[in-house]
C-alpha positions in Angstrom: -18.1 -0.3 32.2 -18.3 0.3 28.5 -18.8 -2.9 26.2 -19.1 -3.0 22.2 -22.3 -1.1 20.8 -23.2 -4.5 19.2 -24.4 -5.9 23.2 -26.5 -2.5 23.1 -24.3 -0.7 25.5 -21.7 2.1 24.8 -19.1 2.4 22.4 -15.4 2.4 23.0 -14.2 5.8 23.8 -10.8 7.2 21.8 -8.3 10.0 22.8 -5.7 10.5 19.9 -3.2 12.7 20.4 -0.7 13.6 17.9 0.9 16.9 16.6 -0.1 16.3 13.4 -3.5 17.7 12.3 -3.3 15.3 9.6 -2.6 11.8 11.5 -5.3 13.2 14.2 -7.9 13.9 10.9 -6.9 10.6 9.5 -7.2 8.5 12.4 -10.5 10.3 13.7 -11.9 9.1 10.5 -10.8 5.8 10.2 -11.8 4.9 13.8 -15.5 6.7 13.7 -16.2 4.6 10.4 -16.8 1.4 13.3 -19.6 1.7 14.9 -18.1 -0.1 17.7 -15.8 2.5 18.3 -16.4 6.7 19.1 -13.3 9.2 19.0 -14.4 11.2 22.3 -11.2 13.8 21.4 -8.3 14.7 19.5 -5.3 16.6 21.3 -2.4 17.8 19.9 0.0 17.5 22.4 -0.1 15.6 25.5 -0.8 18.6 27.5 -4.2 19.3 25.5 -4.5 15.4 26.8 -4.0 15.3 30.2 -6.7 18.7 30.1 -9.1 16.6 28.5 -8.9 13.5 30.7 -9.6 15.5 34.1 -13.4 16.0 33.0 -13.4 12.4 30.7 -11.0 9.2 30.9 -11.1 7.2 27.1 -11.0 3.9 27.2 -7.9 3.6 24.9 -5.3 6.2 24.0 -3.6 6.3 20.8 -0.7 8.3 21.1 2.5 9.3 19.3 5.8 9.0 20.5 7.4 12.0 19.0 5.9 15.6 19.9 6.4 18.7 21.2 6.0 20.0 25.2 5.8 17.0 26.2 7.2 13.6 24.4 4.7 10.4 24.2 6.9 8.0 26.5 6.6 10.9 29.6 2.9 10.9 28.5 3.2 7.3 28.8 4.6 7.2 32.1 2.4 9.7 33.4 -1.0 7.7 32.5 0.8 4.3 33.6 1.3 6.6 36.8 -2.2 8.2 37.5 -4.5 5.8 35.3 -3.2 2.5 34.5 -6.1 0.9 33.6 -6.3 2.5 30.6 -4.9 0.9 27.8 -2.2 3.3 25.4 -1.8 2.3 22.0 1.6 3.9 20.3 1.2 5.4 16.6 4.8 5.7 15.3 6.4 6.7 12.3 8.7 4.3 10.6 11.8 5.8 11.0 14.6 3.9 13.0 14.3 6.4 16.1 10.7 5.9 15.7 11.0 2.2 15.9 13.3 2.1 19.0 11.2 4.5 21.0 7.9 2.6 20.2 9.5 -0.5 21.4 10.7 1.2 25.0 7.0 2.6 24.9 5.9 -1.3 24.9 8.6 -1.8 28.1 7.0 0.9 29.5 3.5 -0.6 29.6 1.9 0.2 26.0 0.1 -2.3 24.3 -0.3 -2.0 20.7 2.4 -0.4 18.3 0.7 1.2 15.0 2.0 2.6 12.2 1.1 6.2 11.4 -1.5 5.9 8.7 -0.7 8.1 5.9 -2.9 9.1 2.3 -2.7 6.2 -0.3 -4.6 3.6 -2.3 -8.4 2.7 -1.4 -6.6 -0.8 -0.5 -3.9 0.7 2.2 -6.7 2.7 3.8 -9.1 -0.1 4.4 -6.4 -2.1 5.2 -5.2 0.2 7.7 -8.9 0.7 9.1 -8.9 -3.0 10.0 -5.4 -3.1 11.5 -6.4 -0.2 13.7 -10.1 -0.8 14.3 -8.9 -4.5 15.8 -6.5 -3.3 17.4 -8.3 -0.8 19.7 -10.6 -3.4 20.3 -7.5 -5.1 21.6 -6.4 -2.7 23.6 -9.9 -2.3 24.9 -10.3 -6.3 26.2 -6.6 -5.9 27.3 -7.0 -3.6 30.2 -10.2 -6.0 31.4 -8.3 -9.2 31.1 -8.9 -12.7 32.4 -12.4 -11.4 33.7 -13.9 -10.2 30.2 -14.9 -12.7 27.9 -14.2 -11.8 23.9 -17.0 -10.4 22.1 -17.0 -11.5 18.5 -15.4 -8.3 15.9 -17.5 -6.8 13.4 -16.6 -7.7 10.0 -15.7 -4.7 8.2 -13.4 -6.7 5.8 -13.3 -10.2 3.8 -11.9 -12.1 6.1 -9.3 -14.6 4.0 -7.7 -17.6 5.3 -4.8 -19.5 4.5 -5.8 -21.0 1.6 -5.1 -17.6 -0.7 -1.1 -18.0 0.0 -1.1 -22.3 -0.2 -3.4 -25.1 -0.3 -3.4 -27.5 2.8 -1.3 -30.5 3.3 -2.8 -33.8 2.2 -2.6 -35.6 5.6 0.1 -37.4 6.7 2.2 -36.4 3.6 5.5 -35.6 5.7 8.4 -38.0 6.5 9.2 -37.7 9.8 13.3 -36.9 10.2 15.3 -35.9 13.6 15.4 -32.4 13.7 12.5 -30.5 14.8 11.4 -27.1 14.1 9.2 -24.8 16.5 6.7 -22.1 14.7 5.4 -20.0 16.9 2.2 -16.7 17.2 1.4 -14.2 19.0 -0.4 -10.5 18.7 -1.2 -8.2 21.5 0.6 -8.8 24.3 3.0 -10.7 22.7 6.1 -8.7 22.2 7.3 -9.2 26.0 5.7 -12.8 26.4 8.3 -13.7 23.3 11.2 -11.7 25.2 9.9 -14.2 28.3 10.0 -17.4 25.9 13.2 -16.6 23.9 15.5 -15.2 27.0 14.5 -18.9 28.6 15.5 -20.8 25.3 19.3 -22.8 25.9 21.7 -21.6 22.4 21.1 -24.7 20.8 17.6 -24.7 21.3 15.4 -25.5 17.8 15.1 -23.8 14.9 11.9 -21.2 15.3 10.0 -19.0 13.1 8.0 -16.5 14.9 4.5 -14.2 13.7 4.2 -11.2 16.2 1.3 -9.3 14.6 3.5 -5.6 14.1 3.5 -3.2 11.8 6.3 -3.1 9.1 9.7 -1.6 9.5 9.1 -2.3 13.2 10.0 -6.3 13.2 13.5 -5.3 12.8 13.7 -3.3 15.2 12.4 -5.7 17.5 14.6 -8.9 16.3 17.5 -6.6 17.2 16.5 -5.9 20.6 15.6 -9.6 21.6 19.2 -10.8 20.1 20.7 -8.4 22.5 18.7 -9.9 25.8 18.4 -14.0 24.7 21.0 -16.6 24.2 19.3 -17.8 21.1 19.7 -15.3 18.0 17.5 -13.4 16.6 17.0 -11.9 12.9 14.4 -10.4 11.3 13.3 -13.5 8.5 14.4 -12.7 5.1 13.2 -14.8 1.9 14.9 -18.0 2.2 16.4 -17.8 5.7 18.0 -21.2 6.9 15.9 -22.4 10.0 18.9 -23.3 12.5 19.4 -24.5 15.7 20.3 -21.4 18.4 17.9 -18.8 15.9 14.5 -17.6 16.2 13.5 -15.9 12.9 10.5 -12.8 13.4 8.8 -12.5 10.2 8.6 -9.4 8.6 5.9 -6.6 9.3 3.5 -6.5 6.6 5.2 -10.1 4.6 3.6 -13.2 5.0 5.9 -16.1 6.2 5.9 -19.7 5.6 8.0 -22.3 6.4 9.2 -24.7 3.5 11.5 -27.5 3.3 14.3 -28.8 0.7 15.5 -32.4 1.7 16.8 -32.0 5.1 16.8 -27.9 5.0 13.6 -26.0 6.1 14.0 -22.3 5.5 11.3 -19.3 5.0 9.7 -17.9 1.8 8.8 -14.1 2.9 6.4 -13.0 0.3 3.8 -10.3 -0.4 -0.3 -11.2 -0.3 -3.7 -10.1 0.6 -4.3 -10.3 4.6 -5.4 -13.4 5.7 -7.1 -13.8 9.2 -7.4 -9.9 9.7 -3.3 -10.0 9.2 -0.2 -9.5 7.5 1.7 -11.5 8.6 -0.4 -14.3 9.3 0.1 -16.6 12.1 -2.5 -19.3 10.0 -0.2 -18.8 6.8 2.6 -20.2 9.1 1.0 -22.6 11.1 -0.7 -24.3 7.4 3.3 -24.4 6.0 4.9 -26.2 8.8 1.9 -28.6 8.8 2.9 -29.0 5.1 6.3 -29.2 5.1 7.1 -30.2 8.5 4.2 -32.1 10.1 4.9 -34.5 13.0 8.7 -32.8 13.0 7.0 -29.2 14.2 6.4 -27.9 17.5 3.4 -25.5 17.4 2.9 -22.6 20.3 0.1 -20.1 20.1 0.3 -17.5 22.5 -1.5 -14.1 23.7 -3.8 -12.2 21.3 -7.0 -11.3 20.0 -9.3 -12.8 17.8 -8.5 -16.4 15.8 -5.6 -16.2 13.6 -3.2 -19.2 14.0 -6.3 -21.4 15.7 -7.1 -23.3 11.9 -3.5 -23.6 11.5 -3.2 -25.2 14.6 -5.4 -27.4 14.8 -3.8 -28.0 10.7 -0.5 -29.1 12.5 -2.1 -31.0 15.6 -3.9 -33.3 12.4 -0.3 -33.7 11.2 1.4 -35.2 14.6 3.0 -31.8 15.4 2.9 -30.9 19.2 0.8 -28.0 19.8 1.0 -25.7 22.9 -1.0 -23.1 23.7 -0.8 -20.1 26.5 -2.7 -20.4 29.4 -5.5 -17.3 30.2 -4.1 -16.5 33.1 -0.8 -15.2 31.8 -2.5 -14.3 28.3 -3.1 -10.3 27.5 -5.6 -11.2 25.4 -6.8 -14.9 25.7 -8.5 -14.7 22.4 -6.2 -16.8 19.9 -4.9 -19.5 22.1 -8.7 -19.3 23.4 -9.8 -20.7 19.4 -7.2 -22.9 19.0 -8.0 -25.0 22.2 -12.0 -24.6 21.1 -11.3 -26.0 18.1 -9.5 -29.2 19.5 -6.3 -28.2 17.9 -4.1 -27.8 21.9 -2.5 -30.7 23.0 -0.7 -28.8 26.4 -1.9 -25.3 28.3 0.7 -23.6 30.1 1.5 -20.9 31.8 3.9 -18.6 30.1 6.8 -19.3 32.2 6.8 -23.2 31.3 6.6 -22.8 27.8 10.2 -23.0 26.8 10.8 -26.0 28.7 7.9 -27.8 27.2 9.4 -26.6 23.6 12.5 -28.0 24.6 11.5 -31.2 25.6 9.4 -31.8 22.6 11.5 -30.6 20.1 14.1 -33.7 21.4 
């Protein structure tokens, strides 16, 4: 079993496959530049793939969705067919087809969703070396899950926290009124444990505002698919978004969210910023508003993901009175987040997936 190069045992092994020699050049090198990670091959199709895998198996795929012979979700379904252990990771354009089919690949058993990296500014390219880095590191624990514990990342990256987008809340600063709101995060694993949570939600459940760690151009996509399956609706958050009763609001990809409040109104700010916690959006940039703005009136839920955004955050609101919740490992992907948050006393409830909308429901009274 391979493990991260920093225990002294192998590196985590990469097959990319994409039909462009670009993306394939420009991953190779962004991925090699961890040490934690080795790009064993590069295909340009997923025929060239499947070749390759018969004398070596990766521990994570990255593949495209969109190429010719044969197209990434049959690839897909093949390895979920003859090697379903190994974790695939989907590197999509931004385009609207795009989007839809990299969501299906996540219904399909995929993972991660990436955006393909393209030339730009020093900052998008070490920016897009973290986001991709921690994300096949992701990928990596997910296939090993509940059994492996979380090896700590390599920083590669200053790694900001909240207080670059607002100062924290002087403590106990927020009058307590009768409606509730319910901010919730989540990262890999998360896009079908929110489709669980939201499809279970009554119409007039809370007001919530939601950070799935996704690439941008992609959250929009997703909002639209979970209005179509849940009872609540759903929108992808725009800058100052009413928070209502019978919505859940997705914060953009690649916009930080926070929640503010005018009198009796919360509604979002969606606003540009440097990454904080590894991430844009930031799960710990939400969490620190509604601790600000909301307090004791805020239900808090952290759910399945890798590494600690969202855990300072909530233990921020659990200071403030809010009721915090966090996903049990069992039905985690990843049990890293929720895993930080209970460690640093910030989890008042651990559930299993499944009960989580019930819980919110009662809480948020």
């Amino acid at each position: 079993m391979n493990a991260y190069s920093m225990n002294g045992m192998e590196t985590i092994k990469v097959l990319v496959v994409d039909d462009s020699a670009v993306v394939r050049q420009t991953l190779k090198e962004l991925l090699d530049s961890d040490p934690d990670i080795e790009v064993m091959a590069v295909a340009s199709d997923p025929l060239f793939a499947l070749k390759r895998m018969e004398t070596e198996k990766p521990d994570v795929i990255i593949s495209d969705v969109e190429m010719p012979r044969m197209d990434g979700l049959s690839f897909l379904r093949k390895v979920m067919e003859t090697t379903p252990t190994i974790p695939v990771v989907i590197c999509s354009s931004k385009t609207e087809t795009g989007s839809e089919n990299a969501l299906r690949a996540m219904e399909y058993g995929a993972v991660e969703i990436i955006q393909k990296p393209k030339l730009g500014t020093k900052q998008f390219l070490e920016e897009s070396k973290v986001a991709l880095c921690d994300v096949v590191k992701a990928a990596y624990l997910s296939r090993n899950k509940r059994r492996m514990p979380l090896a700590p990342m390599r920083e590669v990256a200053p790694k900001l926290t909240a207080d670059v987008m607002l100062p924290k809340a002087p403590s106990g600063g927020v009058i307590e009124t009768t409606e509730k709101v319910v901010v919730v995060g989540a990262s890999t694993g998360g896009t079908e444990a929110l489709r669980e949570f939201l499809e279970a939600l009554p119409e007039d459940a809370p007001g919530i505002v939601i950070v799935q760690h996704m690439p941008e151009n992609f959250t929009a996509a997703f909002a639209k698919r979970l209005d179509g399956l849940c009872r609540v609706g759903v929108k992808e958050a725009a800058d100052n978004d009413t928070v209502i009763r019978g919505r859940a609001l997705i914060a953009p990809g690649n916009k930080h969210t926070l929640l503010k409040r005018s009198g009796a109104r919360y509604f979002v700010e969606v606003k540009e910023g440097p990454l904080v916690c590894r991430h844009r959006p930031s799960v710990d940039v939400l969490f620190r508003s509604a601790a600000r703005y909301a307090g004791k009136n805020a239900v808090g839920v952290i759910m399945t993901g890798m590494g600690d955004d969202g855990a300072r955050g909530m233990k921020e609101l659990h200071d403030e009175g809010a009721w915090t919740i966090a996903q049990d490992e069992q039905s985690c992907v990843v049990f890293g987040m929720p895993n930080e948050a209970i460690k640093l006393g910030g989890v008042d409830q651990v559930l299993s997936l499944g009960k989580i909308a019930d819980a919110v429901v009662h809480k948020a009274r």
